[in-house]
C-alpha positions as CSV (number, residue, x, y, z in Angstrom):
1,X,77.5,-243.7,-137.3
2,X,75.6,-243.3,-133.9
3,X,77.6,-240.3,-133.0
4,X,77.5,-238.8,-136.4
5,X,73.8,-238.9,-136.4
6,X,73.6,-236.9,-133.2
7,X,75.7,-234.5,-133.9
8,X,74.4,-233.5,-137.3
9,X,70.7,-234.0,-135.0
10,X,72.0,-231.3,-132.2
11,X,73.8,-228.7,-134.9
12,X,69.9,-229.2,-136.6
13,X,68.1,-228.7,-133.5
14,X,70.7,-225.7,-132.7
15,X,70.1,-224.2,-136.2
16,X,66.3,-224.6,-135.6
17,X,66.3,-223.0,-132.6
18,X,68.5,-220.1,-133.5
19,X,66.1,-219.3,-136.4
20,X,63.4,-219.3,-133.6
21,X,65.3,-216.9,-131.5
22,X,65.6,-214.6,-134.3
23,X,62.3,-214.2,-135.0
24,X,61.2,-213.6,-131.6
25,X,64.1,-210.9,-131.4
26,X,62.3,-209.5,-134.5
27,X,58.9,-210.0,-133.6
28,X,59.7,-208.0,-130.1
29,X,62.0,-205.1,-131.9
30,X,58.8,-204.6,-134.0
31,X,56.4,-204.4,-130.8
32,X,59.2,-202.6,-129.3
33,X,59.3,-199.7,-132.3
34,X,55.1,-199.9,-132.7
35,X,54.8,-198.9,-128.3
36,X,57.4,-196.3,-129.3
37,X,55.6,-195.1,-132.4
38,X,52.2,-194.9,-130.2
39,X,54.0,-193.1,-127.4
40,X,55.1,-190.3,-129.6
41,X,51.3,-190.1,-131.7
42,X,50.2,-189.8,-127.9
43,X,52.5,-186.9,-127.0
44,X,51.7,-185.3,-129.5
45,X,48.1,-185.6,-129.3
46,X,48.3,-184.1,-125.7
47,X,50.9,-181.0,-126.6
48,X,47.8,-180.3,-129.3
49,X,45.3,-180.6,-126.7
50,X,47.2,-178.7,-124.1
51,X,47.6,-176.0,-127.0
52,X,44.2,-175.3,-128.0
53,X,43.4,-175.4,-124.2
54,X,46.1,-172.3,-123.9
55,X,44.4,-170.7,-127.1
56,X,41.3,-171.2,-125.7
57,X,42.2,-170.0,-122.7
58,X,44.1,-166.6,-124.3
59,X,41.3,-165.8,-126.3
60,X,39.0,-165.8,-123.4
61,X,40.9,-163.9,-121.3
62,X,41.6,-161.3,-123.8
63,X,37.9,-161.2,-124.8
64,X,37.1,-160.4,-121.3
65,X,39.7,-157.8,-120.6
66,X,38.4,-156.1,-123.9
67,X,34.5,-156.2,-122.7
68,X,35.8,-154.9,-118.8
69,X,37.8,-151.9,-120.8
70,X,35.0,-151.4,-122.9
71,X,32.6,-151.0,-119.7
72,X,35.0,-148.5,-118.2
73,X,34.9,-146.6,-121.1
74,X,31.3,-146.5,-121.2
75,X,31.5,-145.7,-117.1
76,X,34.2,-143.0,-117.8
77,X,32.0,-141.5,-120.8
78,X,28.7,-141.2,-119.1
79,X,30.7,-139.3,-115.9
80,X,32.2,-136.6,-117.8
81,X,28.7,-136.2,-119.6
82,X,27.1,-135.5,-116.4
83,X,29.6,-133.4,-115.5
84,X,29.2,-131.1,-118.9
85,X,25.5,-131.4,-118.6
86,X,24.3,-128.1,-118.7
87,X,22.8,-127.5,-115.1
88,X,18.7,-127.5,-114.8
């Protein structure tokens, strides 16, 4: 009876255990998949900023290149005006 008692005691024990380590497994694939979840939502967040940085950065840059032309112009304009001035 002694023996019988133990063994249906360790096969209990083992069972309870077992459970236990499931759960933990689950508990850490779920933490596991959540880290992964925020890494991506983080990646992503940073090719967005890095985008609008570009954007920014484009938009800028073509601004100025349009204001330099259009000061050139303006140069090249009032030099041929002198030039057809007529002569005082």
């Amino acid at each position: 009876m002694q023996l019988g008692l133990k063994i249906l005691g360790l096969a209990t024990l083992a069972a309870v255990l077992g459970t236990w380590g499931l759960a933990q497994a689950a508990q850490s694939a779920g933490q596991d998949m959540k880290d992964a979840g925020n890494a991506t939502k983080s990646a992503g967040q940073d090719v967005g900023h890095a985008s609008k940085k570009t954007a920014r950065k484009a938009k800028h840059q073509t601004k100025k290149g349009a204001h330099k032309a259009a000061h050139k112009t303006r140069q090249g304009a009032s030099k041929v005006e002198d030039k057809t001035a007529p002569p005082q």
